[in-house]
DRENLUMFI-185829 format. One line per 10 residues: their letters; for each residue x, y, z of N, C-alpha, C. Coordinates in pm, whole numbers, plus 50000, padded with zeros to 5 digits. Last residue first. Layout:
! residues N
a = X,Y,Z,X,Y,Z,X,Y,Z  ...
! end
This chain:
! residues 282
xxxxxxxxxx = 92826,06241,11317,92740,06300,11240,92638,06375,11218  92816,06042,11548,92866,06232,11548,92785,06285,11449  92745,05826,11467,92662,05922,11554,92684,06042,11575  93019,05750,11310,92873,05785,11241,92771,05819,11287  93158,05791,11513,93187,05830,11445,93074,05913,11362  93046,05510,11637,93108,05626,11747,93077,05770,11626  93138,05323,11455,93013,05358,11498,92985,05500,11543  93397,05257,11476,93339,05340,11340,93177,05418,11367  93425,05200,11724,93490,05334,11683,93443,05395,11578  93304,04964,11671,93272,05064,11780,93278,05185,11736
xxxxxxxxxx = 93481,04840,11529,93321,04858,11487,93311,04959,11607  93689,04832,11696,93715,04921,11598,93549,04941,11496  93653,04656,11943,93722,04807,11899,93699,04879,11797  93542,04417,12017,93450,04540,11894,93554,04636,11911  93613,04312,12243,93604,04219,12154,93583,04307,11987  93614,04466,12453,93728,04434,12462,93734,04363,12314  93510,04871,12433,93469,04688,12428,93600,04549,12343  93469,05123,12555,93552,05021,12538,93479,04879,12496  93374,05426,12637,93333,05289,12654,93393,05248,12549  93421,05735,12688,93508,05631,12692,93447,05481,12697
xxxxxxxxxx = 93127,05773,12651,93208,05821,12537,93362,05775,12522  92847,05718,12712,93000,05660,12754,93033,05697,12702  92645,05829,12605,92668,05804,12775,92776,05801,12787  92658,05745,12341,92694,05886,12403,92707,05939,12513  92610,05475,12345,92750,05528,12337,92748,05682,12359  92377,05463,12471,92486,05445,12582,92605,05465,12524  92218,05599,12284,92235,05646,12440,92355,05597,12493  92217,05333,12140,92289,05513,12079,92294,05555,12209  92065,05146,12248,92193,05160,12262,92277,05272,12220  91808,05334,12435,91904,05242,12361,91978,05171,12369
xxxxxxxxxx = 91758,05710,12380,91688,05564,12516,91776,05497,12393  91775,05955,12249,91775,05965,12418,91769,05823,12505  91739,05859,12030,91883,05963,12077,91919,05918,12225  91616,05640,11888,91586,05699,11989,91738,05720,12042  91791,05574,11638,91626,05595,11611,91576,05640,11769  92028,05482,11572,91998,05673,11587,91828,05674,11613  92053,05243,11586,92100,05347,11722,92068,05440,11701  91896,05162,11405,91828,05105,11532,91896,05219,11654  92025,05302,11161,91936,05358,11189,91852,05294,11354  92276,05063,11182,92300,05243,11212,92145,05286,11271
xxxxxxxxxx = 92120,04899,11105,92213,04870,11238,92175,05016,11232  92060,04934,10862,91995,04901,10919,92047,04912,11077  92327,05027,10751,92236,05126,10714,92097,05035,10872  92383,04761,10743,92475,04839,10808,92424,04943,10836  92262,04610,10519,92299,04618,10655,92299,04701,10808  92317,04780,10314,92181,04762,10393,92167,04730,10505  92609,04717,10290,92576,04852,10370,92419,04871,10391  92544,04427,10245,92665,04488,10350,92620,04631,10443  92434,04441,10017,92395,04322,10086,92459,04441,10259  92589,04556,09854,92475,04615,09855,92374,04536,09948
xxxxxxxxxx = 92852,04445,09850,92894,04553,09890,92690,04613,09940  92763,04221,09714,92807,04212,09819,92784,04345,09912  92730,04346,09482,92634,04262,09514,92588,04271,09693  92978,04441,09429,92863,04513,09390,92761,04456,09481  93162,04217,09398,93150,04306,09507,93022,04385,09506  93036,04043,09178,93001,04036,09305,93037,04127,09391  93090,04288,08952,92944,04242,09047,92946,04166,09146  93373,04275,08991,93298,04415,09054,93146,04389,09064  93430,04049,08885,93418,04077,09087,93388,04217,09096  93387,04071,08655,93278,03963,08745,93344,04011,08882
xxxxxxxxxx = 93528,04284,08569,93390,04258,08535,93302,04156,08668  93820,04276,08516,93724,04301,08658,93543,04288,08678  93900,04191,08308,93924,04110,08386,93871,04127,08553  93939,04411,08196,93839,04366,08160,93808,04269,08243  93865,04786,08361,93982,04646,08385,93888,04493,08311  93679,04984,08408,93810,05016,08256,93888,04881,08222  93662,05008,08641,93559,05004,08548,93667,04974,08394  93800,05031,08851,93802,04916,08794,93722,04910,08723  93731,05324,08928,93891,05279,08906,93918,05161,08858  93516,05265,09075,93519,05299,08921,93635,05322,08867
xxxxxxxxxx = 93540,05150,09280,93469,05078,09206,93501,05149,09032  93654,05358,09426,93743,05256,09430,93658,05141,09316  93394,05543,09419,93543,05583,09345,93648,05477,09366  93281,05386,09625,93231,05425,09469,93340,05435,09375  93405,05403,09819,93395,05282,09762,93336,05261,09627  93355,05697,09911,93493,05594,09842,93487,05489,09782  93074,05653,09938,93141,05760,09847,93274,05729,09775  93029,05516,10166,92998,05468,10024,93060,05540,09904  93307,05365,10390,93249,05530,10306,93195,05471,10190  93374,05136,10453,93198,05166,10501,93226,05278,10443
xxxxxxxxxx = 93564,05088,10299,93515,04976,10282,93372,05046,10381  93732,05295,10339,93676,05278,10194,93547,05189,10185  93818,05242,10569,93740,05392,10583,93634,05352,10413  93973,05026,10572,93820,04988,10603,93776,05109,10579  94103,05009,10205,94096,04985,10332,93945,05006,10458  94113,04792,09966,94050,04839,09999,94061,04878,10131  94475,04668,09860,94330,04635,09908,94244,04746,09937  94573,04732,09534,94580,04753,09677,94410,04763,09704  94651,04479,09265,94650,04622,09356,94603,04620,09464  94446,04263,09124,94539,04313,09169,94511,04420,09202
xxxxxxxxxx = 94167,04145,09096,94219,04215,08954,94362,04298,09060  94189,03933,09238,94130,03876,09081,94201,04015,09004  94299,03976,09493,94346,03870,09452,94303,03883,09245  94113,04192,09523,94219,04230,09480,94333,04111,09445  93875,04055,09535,93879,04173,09434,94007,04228,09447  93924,03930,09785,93919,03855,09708,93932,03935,09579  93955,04140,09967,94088,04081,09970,94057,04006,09846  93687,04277,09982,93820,04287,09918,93941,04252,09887  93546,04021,10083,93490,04099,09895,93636,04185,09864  93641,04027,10347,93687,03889,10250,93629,04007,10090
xxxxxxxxxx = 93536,04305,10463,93707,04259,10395,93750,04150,10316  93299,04214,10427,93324,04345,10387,93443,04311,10311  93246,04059,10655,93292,03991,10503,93310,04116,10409  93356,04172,10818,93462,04044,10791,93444,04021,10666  93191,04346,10869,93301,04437,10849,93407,04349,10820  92976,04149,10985,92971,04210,10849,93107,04290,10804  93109,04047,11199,93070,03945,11148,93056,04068,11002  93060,04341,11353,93221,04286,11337,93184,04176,11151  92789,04331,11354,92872,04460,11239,93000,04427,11261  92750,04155,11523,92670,04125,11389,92772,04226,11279
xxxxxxxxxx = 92853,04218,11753,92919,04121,11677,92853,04147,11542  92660,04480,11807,92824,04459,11749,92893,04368,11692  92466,04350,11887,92474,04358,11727,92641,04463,11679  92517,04199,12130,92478,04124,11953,92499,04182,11879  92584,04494,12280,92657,04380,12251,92669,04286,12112  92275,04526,12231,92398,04649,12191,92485,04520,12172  92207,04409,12363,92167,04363,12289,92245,04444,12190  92249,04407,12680,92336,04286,12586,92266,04278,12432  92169,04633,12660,92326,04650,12696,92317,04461,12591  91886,04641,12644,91925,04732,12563,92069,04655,12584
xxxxxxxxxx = 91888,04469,12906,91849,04405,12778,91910,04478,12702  91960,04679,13073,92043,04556,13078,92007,04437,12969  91749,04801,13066,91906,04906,13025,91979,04775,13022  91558,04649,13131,91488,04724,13013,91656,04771,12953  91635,04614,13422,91580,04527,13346,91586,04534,13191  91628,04880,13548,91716,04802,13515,91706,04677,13431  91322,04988,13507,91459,05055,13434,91576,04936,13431  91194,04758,13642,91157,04774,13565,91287,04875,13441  91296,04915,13906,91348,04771,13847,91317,04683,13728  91229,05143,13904,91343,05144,13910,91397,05002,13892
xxxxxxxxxx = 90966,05102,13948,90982,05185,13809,91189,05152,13838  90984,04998,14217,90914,04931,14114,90947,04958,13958  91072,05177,14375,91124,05046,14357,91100,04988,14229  90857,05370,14360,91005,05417,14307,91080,05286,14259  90684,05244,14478,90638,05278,14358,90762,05326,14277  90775,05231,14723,90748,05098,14692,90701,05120,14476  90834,05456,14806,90918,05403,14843,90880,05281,14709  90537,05598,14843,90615,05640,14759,90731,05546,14694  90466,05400,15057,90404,05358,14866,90499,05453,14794  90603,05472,15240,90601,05306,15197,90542,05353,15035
xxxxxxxxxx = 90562,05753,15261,90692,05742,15258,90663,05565,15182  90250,05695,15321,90336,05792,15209,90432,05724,15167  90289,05602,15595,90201,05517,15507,90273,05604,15348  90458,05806,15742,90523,05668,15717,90466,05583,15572  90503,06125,15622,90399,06050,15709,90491,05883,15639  90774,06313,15630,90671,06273,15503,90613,06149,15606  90980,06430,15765,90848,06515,15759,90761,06407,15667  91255,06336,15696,91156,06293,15810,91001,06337,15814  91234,06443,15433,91255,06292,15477,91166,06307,15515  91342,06725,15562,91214,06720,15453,91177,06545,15437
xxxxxxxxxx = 91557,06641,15666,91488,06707,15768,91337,06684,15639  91744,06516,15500,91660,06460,15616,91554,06493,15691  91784,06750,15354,91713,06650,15307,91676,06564,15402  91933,06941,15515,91825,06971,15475,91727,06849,15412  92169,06746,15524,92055,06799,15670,91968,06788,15612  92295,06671,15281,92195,06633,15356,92112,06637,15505  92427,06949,15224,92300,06885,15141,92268,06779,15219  92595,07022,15406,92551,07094,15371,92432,07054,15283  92815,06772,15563,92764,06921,15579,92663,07000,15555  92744,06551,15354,92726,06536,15457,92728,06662,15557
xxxxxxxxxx = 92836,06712,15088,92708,06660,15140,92670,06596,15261  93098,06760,15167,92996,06874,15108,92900,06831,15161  93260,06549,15229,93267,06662,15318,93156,06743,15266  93217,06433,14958,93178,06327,15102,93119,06413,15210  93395,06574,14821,93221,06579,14777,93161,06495,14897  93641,06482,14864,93603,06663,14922,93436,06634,14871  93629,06213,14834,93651,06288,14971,93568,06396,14992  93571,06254,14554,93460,06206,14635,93516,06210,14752  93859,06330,14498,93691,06443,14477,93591,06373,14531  94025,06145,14516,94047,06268,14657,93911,06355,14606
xxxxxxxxxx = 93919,05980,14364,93908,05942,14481,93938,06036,14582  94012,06139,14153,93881,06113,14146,93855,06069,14285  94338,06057,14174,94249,06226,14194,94069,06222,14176  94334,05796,14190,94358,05888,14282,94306,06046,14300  94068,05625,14023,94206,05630,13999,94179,05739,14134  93931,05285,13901,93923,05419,14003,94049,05458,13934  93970,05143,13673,93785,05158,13733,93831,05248,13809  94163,05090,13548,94179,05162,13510,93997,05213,13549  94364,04962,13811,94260,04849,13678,94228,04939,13567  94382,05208,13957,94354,05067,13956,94287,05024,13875
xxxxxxxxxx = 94598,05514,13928,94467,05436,13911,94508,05251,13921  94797,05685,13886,94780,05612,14048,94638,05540,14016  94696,05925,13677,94776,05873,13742,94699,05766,13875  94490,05824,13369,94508,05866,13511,94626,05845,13609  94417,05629,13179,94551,05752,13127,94563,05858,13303  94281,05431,13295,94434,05403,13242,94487,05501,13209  94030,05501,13353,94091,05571,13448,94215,05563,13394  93727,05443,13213,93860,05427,13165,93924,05516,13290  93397,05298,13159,93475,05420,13178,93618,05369,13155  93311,05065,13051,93278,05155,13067,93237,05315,13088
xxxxxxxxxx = 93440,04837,12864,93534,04910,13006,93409,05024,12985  93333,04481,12823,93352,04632,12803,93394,04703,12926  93189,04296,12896,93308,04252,12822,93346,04320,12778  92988,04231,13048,92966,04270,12898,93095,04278,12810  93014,04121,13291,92943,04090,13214,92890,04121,13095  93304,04264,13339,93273,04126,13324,93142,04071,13268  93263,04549,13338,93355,04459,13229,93311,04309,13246  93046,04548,13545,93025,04568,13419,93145,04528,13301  93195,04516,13755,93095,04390,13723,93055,04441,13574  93390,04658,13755,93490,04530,13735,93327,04451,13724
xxxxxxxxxx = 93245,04930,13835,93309,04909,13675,93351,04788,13641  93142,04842,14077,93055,04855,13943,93120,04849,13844  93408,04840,14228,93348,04714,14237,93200,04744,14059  93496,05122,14158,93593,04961,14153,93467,04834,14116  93224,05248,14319,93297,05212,14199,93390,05097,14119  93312,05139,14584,93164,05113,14517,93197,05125,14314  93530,05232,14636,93512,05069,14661,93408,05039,14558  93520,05497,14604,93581,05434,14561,93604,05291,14556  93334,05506,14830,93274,05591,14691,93383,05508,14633  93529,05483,15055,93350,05373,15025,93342,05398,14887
xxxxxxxxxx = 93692,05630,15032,93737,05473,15041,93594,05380,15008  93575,05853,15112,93657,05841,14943,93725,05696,14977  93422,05868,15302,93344,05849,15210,93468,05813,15066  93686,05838,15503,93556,05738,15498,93464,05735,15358  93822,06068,15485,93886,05951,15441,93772,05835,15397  93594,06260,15499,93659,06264,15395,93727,06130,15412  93490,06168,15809,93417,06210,15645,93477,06178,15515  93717,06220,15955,93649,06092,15920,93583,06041,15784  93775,06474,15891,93877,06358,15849,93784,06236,15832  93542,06568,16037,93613,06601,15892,93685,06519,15858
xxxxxxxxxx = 93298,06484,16237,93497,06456,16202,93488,06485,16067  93014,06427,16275,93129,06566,16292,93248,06573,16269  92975,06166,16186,92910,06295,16141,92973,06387,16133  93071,05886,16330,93152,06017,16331,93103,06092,16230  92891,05665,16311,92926,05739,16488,92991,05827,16421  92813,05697,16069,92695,05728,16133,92798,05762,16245  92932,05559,15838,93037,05681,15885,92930,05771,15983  92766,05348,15696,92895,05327,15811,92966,05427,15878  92551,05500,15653,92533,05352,15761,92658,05349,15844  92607,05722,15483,92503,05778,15611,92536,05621,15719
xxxxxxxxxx = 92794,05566,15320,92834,05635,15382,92724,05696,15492  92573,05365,15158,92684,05386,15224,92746,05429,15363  92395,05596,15038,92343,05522,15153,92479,05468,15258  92612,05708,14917,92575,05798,15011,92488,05734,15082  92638,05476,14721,92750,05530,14791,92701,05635,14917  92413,05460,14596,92449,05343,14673,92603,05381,14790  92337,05663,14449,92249,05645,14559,92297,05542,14657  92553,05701,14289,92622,05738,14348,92460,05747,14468  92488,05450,14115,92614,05449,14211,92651,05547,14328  92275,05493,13967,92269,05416,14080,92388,05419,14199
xxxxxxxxxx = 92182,05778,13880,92314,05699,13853,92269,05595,13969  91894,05852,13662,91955,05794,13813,92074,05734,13759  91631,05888,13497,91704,05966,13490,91792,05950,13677  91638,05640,13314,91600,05709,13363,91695,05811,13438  91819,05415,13162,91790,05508,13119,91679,05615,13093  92129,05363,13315,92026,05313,13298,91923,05433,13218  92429,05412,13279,92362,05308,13289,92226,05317,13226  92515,05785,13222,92446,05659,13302,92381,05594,13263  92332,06118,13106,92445,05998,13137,92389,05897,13242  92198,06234,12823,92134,06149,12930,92269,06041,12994
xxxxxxxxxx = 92341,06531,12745,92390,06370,12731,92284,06287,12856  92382,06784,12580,92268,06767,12674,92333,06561,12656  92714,07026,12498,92567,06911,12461,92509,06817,12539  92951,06999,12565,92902,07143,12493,92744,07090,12446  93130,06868,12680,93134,06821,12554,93038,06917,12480  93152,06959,12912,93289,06908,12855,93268,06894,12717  92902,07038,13035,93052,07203,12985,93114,07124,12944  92752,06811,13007,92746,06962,12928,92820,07018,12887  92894,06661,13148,92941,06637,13001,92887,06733,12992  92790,06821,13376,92961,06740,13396,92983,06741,13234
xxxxxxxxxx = 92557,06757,13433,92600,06932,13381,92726,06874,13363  92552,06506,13398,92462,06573,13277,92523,06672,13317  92639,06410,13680,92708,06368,13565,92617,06456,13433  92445,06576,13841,92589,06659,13818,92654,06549,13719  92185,06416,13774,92245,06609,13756,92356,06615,13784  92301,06190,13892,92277,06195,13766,92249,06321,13717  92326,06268,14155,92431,06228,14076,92391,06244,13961  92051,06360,14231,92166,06410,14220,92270,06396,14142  91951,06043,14194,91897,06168,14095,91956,06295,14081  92062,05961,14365,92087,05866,14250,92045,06011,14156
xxxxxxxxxx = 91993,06044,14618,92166,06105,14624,92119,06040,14441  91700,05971,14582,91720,06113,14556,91875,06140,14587  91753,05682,14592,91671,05774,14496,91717,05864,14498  91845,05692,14850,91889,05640,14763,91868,05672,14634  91677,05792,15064,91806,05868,15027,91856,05817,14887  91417,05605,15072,91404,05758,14966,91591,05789,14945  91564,05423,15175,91536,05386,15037,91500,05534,14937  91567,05531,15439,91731,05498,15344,91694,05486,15178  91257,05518,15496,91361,05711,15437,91525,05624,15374  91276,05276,15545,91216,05355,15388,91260,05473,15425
xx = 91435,05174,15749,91429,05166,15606,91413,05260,15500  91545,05440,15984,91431,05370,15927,91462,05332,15782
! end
């Protein structure tokens, strides 16, 4: 029946998303809302165990079946989410490239032999019991439950996919500022010589202080230490502004999704990223 596939979906999505949260717990020692979106559901892994209940239905009882079957689906399904998310954001999500035997760097081999052996678990041992509690819920129920889940769940995607391209903008915006950051120094070192400013200097205010007052003494520095001054106070308001939009909700965003991702990539922002990355540790 439809609507119990639509409950499985939900509830393998709300699974997954408990074992990606205890997953970064013990790795990173701290509570991480993981995933996409930013309720509490991996979508991937509700789409993989619908999956697998449709196509691996005549063989239930084959172990082999199980295991080869679900780590070729789980691994398709993946592949296929990480190559739509580089493409429409122009970011790697995750990363498999330091993995052996990986593709593209969206799957790799030893992740694909753990959704085998996790294929064999839950089709054994976690979803009887869940079918069996399924089947028990009256049809009229099961539709509005079904239809009210839909609803909040497309409403989430909607809301994580604005947050995502908007994350996006304002990376460019802190590339576009970390440009002219560098034109104020390349030009302050064209006027009073010596060595450029590098970027740790160029967002530490602290350094950039002490790189400012190393030209206090130069007479010939006078006018580009106010415009850097100027500049420099134009820049990190900025920047200060950006910063505070990601730290202002931990849990929902775009701060969420760099702590979601902690391998997320972006093919165009490397290194605004990285600085970013950095200043959320904090």
């Amino acid at each position: 029946m439809i609507y119990q596939y639509i409950l499985y979906f939900f509830i393998y999505a709300v699974l997954g998303w408990v074992a990606e949260v205890a997953f970064a717990a013990v790795k990173e020692h701290r509570l991480v809302n993981r995933g996409f979106l930013n309720g509490p559901l991996c979508p991937i892994y509700g789409f993989g165990m619908v999956a697998m209940l449709l196509l691996l239905a005549p063989w239930p009882d084959s172990l082999p079946a199980v295991f080869l079957g679900g780590m070729v689906i789980t691994t398709a399904i993946e592949w296929l989410a990480g190559w739509i998310l580089y493409k429409l954001f122009r970011a790697r999500w995750w990363d498999y490239s330091s993995m052996p035997f990986n593709l593209g760097g969206f799957v790799c081999l030893p992740f694909s032999l753990l959704w085998g052996l996790a294929s064999v678990v839950m089709f054994r041992l976690v979803h009887p019991p869940i079918a069996r509690l399924v089947g028990m819920i009256p049809l009229l129920v099961l539709q509005v439950l079904d239809g009210v889940l839909l609803v909040l769940f497309l409403v989430d995607v909607a809301g994580s996919v604005a947050v995502a391209v908007g994350f996006a903008r304002r990376l460019r915006q802190l590339e576009e500022l970390r440009a002219a950051m560098r034109r104020a120094s390349d030009r302050l070192t064209q006027v009073v010589g010596g060595k450029a400013l590098t970027a740790d200097e160029l967002w530490d205010e602290g350094r950039l202080q002490l790189a400012l007052a190393r030209l206090e003494g130069r007479e010939n520095a006078a006018e580009a230490l106010a415009q850097l001054k100027t500049r420099r106070a134009e820049a990190v308001a900025r920047y200060r502004e950006a910063a505070a939009r990601l730290q202002r909700h931990p849990l929902f965003g775009a701060g969420r999704l760099v702590r979601a991702f902690p391998n997320l990539r972006s093919l165009d922002h490397t290194e605004v990223l990285a600085l970013l990355r950095r200043h959320l540790k904090k």
